[in-house]
N, C-alpha and C positions, 0 to 999 in steps of 0.2 A: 544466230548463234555467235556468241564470243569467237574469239582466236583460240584454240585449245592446241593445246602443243601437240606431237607427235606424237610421245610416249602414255598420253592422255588417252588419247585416240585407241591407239594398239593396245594397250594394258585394257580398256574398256571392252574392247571389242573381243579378248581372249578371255577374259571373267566372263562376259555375256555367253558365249560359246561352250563355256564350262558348265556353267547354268544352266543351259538348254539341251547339253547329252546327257549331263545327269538328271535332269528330270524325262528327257525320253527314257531316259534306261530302267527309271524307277516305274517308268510306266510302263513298259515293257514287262518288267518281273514282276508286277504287284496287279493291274490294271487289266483290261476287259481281253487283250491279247495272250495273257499269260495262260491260259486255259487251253492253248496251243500250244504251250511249249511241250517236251516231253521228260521225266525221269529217267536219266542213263542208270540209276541206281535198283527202279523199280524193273527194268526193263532185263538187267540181268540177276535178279534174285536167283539165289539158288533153293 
């Protein structure tokens, strides 16, 4: 690996990290877990 500066480094490493809770999160809401979540909406119909 090159010499890669500092700010290289760290701005990398916070993009990567952004990209990896937003795709957990989508997987969370949308994906094979979401089947567990629960409706607070349904849960208090009237």
């Amino acid at each position: 690996m090159e010499n890669l500066d500092t700010a290289t480094i760290v701005g990398s490493t916070i993009a990567f990290s952004l990209i990896a809770f937003t795709g957990y999160a989508i997987y969370t809401a949308f994906g094979a877990p979401s089947a567990e979540l629960g409706d607070p909406f349904e849960d208090h119909e009237d």
